[in-house]
N, CA, C and O of each residue as an XYZ file, in Angstrom:
752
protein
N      40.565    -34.574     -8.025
C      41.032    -35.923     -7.775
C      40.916    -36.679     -9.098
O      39.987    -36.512     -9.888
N      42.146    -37.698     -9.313
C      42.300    -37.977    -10.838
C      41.410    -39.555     -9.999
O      41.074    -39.990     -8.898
N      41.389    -39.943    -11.674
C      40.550    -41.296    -11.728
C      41.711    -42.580    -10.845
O      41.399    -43.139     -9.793
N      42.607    -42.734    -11.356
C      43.818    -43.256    -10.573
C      43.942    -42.895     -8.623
O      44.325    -43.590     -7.682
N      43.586    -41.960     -8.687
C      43.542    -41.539     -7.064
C      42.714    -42.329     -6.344
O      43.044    -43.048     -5.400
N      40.948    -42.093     -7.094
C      39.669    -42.431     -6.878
C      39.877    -43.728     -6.342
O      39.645    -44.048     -5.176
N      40.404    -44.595     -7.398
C      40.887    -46.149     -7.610
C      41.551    -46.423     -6.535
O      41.149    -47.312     -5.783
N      42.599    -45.764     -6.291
C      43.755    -46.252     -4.754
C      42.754    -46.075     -3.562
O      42.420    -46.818     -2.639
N      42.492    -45.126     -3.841
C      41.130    -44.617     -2.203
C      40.249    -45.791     -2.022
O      40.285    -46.458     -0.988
N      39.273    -46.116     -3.244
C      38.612    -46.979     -3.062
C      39.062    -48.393     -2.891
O      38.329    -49.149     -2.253
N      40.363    -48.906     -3.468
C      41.162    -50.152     -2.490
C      41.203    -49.982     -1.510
O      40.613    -50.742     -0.742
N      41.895    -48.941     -1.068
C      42.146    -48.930      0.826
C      40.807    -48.865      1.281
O      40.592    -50.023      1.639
N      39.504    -48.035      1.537
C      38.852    -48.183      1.616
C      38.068    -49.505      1.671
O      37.127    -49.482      2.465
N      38.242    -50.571      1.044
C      37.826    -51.636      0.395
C      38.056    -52.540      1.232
O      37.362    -53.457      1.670
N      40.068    -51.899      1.602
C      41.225    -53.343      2.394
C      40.574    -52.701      4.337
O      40.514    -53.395      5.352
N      40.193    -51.155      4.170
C      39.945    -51.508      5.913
C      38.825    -52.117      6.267
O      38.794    -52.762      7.315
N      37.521    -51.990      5.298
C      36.498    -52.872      5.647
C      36.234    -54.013      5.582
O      35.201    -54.528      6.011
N      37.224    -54.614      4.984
C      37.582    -56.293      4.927
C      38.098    -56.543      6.333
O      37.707    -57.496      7.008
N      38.966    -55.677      6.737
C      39.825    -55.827      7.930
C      38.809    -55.945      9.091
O      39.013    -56.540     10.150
N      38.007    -55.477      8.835
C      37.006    -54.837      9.866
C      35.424    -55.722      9.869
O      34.338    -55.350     10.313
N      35.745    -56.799      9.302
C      34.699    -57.579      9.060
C      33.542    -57.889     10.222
O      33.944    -58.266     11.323
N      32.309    -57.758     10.023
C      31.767    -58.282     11.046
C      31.828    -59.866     11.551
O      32.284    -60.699     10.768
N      31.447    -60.199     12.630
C      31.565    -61.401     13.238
C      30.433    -62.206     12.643
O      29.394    -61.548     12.612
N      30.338    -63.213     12.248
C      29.319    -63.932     11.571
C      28.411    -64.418     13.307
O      29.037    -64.587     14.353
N      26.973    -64.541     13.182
C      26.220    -64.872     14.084
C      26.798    -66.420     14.843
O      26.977    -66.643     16.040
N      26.993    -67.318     13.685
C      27.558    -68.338     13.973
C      28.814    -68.638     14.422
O      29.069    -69.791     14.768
N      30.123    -67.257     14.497
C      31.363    -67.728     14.856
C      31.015    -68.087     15.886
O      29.944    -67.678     16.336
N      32.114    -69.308     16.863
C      32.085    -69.977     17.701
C      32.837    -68.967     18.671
O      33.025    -69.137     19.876
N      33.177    -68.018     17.995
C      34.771    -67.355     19.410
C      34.212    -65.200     18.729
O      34.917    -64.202     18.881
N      33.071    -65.254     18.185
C      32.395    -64.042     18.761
C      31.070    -63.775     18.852
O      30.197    -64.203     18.097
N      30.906    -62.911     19.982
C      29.666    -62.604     20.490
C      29.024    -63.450     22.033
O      29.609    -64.396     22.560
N      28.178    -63.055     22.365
C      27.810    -64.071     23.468
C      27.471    -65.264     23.522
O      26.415    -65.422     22.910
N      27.978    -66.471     24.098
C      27.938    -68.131     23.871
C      27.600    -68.453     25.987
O      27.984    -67.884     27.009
N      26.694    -69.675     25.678
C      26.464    -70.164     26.846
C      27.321    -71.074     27.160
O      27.939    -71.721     26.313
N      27.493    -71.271     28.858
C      28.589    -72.439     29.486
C      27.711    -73.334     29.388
O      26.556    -72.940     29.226
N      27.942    -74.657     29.446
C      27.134    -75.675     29.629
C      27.756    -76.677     30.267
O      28.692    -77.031     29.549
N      27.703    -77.492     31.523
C      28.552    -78.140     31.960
C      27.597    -79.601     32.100
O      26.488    -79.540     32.630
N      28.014    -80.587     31.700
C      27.304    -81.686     31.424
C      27.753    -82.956     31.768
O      28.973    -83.069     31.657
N      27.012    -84.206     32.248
C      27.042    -85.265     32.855
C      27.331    -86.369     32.236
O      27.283    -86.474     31.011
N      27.755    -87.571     33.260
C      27.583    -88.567     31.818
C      26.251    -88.977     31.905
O      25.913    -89.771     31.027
N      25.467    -88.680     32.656
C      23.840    -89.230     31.978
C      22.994    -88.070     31.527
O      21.865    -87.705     31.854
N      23.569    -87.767     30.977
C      22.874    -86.889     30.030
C      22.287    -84.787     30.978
O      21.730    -83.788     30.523
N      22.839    -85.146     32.287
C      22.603    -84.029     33.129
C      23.412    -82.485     32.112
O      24.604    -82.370     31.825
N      22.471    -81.673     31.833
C      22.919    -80.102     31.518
C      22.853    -78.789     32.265
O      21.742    -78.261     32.290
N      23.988    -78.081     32.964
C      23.791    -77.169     33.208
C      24.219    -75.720     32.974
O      25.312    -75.199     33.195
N      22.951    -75.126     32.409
C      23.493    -73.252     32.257
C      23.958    -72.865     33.357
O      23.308    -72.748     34.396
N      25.342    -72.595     33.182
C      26.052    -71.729     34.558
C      26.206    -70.583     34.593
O      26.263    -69.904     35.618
N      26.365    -69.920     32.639
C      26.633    -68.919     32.795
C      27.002    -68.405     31.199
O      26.716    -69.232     30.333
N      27.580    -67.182     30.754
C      27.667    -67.016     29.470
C      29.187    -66.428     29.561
O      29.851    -65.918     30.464
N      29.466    -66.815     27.887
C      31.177    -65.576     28.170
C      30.924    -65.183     26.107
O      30.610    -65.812     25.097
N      31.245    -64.022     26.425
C      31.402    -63.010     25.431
C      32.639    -62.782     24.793
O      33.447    -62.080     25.401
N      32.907    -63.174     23.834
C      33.683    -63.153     22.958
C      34.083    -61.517     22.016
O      33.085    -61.005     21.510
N      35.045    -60.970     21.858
C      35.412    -60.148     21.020
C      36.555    -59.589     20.703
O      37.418    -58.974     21.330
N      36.327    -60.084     19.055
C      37.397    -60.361     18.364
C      38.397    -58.887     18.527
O      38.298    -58.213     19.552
N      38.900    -58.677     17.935
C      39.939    -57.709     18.078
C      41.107    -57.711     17.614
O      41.582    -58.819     17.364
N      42.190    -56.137     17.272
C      43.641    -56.077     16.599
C      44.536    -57.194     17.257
O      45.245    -58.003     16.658
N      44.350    -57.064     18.650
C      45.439    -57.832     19.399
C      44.497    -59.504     20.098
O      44.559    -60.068     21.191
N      44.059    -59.670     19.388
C      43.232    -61.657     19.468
C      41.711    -61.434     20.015
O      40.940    -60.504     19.778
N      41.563    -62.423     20.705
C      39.996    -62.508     21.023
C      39.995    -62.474     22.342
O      40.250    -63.425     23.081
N      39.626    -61.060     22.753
C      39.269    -60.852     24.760
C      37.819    -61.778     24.706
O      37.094    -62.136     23.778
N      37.788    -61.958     26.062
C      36.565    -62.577     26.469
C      35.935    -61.453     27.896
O      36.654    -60.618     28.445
N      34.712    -61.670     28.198
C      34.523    -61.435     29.757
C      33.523    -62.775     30.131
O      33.256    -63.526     29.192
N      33.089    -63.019     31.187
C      33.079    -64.362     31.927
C      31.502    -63.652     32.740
O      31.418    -62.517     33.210
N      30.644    -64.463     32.716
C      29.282    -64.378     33.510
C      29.105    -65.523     34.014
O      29.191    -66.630     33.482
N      28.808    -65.180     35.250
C      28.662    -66.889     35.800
C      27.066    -66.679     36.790
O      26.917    -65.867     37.704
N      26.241    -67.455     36.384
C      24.933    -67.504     37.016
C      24.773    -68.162     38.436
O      24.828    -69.379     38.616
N      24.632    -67.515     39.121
C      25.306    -68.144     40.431
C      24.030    -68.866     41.456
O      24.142    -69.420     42.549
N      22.537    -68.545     40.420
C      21.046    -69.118     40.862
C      21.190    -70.444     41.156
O      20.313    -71.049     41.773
N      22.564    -71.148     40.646
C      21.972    -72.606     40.147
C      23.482    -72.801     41.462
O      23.793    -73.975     41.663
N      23.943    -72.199     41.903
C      24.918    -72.692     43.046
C      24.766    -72.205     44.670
O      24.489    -71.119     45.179
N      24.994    -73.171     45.073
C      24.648    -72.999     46.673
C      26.148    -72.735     47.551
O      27.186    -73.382     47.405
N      25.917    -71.622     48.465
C      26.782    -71.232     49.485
C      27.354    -72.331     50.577
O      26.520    -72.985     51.201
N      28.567    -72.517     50.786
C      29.418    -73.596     51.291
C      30.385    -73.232     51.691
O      31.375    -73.063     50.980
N      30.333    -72.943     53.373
C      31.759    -72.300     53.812
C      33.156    -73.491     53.863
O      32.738    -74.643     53.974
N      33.911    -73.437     53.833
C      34.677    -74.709     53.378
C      36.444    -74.024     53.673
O      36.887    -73.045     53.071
N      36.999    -74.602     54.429
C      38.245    -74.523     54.668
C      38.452    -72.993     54.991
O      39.463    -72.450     54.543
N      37.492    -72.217     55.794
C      37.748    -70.808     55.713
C      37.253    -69.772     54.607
O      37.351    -68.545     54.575
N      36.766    -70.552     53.836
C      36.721    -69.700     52.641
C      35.396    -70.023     52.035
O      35.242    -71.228     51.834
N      34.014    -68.954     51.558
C      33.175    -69.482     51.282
C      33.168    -69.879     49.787
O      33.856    -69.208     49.018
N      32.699    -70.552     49.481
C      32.779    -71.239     47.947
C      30.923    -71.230     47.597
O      30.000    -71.131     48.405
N      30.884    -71.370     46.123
C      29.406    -71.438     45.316
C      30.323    -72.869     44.648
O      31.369    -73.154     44.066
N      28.830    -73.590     45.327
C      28.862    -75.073     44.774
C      27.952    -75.437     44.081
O      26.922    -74.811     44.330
N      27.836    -76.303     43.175
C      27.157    -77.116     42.616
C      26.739    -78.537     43.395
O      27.500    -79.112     44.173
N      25.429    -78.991     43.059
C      25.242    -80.117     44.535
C      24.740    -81.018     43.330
O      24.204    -80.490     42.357
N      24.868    -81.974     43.389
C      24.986    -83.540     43.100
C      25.437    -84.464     43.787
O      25.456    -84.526     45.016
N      25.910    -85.398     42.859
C      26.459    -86.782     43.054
C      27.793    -85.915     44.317
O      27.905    -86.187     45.512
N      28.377    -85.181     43.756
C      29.445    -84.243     44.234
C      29.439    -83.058     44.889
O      28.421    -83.127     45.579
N      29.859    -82.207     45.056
C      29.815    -80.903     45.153
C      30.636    -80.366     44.272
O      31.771    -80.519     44.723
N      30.679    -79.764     43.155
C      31.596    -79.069     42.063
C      31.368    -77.616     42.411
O      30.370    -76.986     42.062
N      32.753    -76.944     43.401
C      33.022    -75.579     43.548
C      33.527    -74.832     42.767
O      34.726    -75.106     42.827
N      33.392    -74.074     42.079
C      34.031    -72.863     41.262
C      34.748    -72.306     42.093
O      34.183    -71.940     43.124
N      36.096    -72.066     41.966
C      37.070    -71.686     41.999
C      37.588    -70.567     41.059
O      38.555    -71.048     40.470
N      37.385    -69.313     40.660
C      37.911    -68.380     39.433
C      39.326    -68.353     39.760
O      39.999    -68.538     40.774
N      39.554    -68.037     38.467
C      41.454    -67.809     39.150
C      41.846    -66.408     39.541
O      41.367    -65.378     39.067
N      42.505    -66.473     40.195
C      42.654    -64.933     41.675
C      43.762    -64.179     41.056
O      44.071    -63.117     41.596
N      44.349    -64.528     40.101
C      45.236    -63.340     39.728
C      44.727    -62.740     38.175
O      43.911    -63.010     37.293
N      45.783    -61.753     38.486
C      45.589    -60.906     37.026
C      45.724    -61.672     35.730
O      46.679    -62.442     35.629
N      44.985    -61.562     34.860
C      45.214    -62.585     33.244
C      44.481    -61.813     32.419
O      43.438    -61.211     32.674
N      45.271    -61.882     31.116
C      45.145    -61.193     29.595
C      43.533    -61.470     29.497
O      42.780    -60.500     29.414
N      43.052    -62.700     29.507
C      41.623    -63.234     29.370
C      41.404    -62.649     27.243
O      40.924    -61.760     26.539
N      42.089    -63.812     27.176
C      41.711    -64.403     25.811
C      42.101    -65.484     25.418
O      42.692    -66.308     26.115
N      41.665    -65.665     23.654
C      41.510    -67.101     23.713
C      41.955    -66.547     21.544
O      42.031    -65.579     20.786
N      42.092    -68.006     21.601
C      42.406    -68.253     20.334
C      41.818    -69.228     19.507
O      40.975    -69.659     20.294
N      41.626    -70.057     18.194
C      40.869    -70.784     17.975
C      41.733    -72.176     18.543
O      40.981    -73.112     18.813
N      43.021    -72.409     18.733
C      43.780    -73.046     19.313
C      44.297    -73.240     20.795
O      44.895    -74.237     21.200
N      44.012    -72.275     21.434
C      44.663    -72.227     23.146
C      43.314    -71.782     23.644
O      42.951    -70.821     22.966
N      42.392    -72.118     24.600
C      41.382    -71.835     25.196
C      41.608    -71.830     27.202
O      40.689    -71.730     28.015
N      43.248    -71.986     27.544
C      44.091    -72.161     28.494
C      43.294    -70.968     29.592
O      42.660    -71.286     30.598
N      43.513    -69.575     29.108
C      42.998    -68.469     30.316
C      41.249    -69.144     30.181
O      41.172    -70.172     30.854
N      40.545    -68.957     29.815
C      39.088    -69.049     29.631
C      39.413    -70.457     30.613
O      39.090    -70.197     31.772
N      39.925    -71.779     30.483
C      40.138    -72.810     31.624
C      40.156    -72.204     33.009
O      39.466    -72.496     33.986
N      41.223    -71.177     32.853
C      41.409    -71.031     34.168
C      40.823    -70.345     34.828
O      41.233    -70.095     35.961
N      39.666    -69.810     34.344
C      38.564    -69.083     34.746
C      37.165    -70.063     34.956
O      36.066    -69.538     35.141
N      37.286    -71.036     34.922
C      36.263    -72.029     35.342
C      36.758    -73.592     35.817
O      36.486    -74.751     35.502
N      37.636    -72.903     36.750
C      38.513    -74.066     37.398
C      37.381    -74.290     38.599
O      36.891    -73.297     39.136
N      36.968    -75.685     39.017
C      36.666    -76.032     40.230
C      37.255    -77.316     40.735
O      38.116    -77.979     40.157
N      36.642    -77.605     41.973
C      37.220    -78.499     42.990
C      36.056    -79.028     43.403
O      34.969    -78.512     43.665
N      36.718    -80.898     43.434
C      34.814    -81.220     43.416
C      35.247    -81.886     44.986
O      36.236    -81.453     45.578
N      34.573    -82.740     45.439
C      34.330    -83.527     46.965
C      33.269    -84.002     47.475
O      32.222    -83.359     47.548
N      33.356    -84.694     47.716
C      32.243    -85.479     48.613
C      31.070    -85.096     49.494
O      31.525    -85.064     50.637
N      29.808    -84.797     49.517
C      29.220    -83.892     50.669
C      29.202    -83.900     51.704
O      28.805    -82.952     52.383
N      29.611    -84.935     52.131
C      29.924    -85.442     53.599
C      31.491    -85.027     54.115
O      31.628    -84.755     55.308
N      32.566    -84.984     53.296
C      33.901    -84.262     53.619
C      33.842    -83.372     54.016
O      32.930    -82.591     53.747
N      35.075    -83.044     55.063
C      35.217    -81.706     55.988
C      36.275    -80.839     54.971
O      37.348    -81.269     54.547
N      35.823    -79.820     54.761
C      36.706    -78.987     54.462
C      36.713    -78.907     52.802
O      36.117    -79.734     52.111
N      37.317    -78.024     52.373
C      38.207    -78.422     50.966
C      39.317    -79.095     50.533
O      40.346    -78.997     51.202
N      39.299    -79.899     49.328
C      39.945    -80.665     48.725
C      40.456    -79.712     47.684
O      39.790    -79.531     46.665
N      41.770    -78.997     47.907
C      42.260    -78.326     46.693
C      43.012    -79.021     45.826
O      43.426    -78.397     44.849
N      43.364    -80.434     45.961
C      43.882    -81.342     45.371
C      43.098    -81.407     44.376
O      43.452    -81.219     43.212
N      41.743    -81.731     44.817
C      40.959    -82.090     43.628
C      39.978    -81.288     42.558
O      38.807    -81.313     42.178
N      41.561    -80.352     42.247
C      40.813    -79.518     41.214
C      40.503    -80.094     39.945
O      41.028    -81.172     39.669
N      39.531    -79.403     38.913
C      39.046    -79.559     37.636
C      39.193    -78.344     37.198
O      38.933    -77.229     37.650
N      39.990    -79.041     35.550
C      40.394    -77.838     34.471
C      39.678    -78.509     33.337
O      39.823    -79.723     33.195
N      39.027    -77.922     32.636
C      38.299    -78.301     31.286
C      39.173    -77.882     30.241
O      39.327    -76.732     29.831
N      39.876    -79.195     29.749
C      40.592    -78.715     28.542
C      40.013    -78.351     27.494
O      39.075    -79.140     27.373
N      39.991    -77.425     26.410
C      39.283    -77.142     25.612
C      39.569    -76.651     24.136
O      40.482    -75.953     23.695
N      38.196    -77.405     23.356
C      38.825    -76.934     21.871
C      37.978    -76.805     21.119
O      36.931    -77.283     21.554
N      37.895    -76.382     20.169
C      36.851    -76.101     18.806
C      36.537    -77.018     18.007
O      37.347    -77.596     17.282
N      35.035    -77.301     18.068
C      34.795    -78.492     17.666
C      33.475    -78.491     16.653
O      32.428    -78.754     17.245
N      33.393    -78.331     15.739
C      32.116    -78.301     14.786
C      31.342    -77.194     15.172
O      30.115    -77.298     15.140
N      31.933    -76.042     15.570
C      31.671    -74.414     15.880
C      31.517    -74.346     17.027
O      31.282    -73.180     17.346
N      31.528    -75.127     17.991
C      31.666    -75.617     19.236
C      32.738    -75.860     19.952
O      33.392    -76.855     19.641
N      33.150    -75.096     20.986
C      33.791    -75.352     22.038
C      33.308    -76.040     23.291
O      32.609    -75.625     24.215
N      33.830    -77.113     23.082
C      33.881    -78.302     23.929
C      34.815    -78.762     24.906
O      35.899    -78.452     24.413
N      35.123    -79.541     26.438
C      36.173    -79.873     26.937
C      35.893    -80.840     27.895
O      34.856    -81.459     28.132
N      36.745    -80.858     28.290
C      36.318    -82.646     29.339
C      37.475    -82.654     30.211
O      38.630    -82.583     29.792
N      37.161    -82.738     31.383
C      37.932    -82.217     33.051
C      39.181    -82.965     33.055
O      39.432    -84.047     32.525
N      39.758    -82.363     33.597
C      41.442    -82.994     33.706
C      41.520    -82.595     35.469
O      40.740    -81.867     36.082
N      42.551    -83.228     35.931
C      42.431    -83.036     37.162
C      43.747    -82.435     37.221
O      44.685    -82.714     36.473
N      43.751    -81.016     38.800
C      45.051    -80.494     38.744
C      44.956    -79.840     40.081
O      43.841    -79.448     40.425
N      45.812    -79.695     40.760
C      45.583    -79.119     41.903
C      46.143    -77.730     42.408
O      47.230    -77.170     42.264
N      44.862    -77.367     43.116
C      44.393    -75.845     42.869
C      45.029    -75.034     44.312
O      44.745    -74.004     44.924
N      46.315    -76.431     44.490
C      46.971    -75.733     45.816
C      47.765    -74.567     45.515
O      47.813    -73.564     46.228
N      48.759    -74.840     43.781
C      49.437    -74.497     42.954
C      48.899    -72.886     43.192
O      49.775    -72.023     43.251
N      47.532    -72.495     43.322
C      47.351    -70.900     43.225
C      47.307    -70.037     44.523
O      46.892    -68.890     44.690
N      48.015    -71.181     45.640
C      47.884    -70.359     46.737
C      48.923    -69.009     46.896
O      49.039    -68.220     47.834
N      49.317    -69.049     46.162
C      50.923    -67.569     45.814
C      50.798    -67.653     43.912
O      50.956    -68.579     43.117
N      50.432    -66.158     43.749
C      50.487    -65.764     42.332
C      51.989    -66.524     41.594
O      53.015    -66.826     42.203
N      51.739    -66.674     40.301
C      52.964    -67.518     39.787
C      53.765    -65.908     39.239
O      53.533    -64.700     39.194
N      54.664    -66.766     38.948
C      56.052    -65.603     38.619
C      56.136    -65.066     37.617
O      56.894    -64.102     37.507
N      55.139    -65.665     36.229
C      54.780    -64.746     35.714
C      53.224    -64.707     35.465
O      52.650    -65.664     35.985
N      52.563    -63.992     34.920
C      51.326    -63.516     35.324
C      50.783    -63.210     33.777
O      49.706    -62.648     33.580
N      51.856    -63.747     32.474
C      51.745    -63.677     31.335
C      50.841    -65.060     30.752
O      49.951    -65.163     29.907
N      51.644    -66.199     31.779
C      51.598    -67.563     31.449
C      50.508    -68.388     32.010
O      50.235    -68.063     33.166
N      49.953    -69.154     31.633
C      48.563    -69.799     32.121
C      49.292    -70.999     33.196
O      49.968    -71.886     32.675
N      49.169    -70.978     34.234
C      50.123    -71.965     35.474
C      49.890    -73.245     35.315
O      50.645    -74.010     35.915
N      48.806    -73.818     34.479
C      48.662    -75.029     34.964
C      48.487    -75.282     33.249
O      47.523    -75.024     32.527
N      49.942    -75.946     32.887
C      50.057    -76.333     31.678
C      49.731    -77.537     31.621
O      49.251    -78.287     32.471
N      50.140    -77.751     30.117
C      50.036    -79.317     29.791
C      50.722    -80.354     30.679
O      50.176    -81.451     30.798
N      52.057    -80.065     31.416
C      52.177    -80.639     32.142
C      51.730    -80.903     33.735
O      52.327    -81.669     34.492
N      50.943    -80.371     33.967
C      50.546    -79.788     35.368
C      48.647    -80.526     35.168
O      47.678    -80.355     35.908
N      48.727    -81.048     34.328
C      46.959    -81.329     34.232
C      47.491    -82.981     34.166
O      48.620    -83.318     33.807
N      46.462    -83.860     34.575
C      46.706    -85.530     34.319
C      45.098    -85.414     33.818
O      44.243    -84.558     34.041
N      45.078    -86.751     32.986
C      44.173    -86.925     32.618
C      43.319    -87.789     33.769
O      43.882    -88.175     34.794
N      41.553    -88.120     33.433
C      41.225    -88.277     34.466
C      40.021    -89.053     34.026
O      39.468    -88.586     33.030
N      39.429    -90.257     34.603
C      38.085    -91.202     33.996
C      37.140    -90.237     34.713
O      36.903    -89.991     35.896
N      36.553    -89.646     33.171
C      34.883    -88.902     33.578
C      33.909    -89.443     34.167
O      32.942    -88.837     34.627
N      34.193    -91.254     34.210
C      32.619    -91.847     34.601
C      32.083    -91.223     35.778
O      30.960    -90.737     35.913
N      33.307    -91.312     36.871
C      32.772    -91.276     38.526
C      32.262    -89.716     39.116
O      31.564    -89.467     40.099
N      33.064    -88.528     37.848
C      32.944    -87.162     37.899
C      31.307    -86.813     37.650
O      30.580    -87.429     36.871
N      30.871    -85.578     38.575
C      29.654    -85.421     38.602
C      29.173    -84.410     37.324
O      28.100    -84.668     36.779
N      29.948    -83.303     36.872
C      30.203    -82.355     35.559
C      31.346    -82.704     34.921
O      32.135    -81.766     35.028
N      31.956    -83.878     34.123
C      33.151    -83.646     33.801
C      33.175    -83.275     32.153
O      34.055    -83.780     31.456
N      32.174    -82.372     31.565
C      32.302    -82.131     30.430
C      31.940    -80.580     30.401
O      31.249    -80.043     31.267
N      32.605    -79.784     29.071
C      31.880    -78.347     28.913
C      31.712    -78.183     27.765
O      32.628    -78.495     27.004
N      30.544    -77.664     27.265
C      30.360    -77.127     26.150
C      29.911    -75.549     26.020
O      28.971    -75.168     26.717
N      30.486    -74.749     25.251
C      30.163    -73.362     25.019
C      29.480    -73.226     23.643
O      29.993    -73.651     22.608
N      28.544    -72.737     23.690
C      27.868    -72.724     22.390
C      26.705    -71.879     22.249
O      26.101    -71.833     21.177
């Protein structure tokens, strides 16, 4: 092997381990990060963790949800894990098939995987009207979001395509956090 060979080998060599970089401890979008869903008076709760990893084709996630801190609530036929407060905030996961990733810009599937529906404790039934989507974005290595309201009737029949996150920008209204019992998230 000539010296010139050595040289090309050791570029490529050089260009796949660049390619191949490890994830810094601190990226915000790899490795394992906690949910945190938070109040306006200062209320925090660990719900759960999601795992980040990077990859050729973007950043898969998988989704852990701690289910110690939610209570069983049969509700419109269907049992739900609630959160009890001021509200009841039900988790809702989304029921169809999805890519489940995220980008440092679109955090849309990871939303729709911690969609809930909040209500009153005294109401009969479920309110699928009153779903919550945490819009979300990258924020000082932090992913952060704050509830939008959208209704979670929209997932009673899989959408038509199964590529697309259903409840776009147009499909979310914005919504005053004061009266909301979790209307913030932070992953971190």
């Amino acid at each position: 092997m000539n010296l010139l060979t050595l040289a090309a080998l050791l570029l490529v060599l050089m260009g796949v381990s660049h390619s191949i970089a490890v994830a810094q401890p601190d990226d915000p979008l790899a490795g394992e990060k906690r949910i945190i869903l938070k109040g306006n008076k200062g209320e925090q709760l660990d719900i759960g963790s999601v795992t980040f990893v990077p990859g050729a084709k973007g950043i898969r996630y998988t989704l852990t949800i701690d289910h110690s801190h939610f209570t069983d609530y049969f509700l419109s036929m269907k049992e739900m894990k609630c959160l009890e407060g001021p509200e009841l905030w039900c988790h809702l996961p989304y029921p169809y098939e999805q890519p489940r990733t995220v980008s440092k810009n679109n955090f849309s599937w990871l939303a729709h995987d911690l969609l809930f529906m909040y209500k009153k404790k005294g109401e009969f039934g479920a309110n699928f009207w009153n779903g919550i989507y945490y819009k979300m974005t990258l924020n000082n290595g932090r992913i952060t979001g704050e509830a939008q309201a959208v209704d979670l009737n929209k997932l009673a029949a899989p959408p038509d395509d199964l590529t697309l996150p259903p409840f776009g920008e147009f499909e979310r209204t914005d919504i005053e956090p004061q009266p909301r019992f979790l209307p913030f998230v932070e992953i971190r």
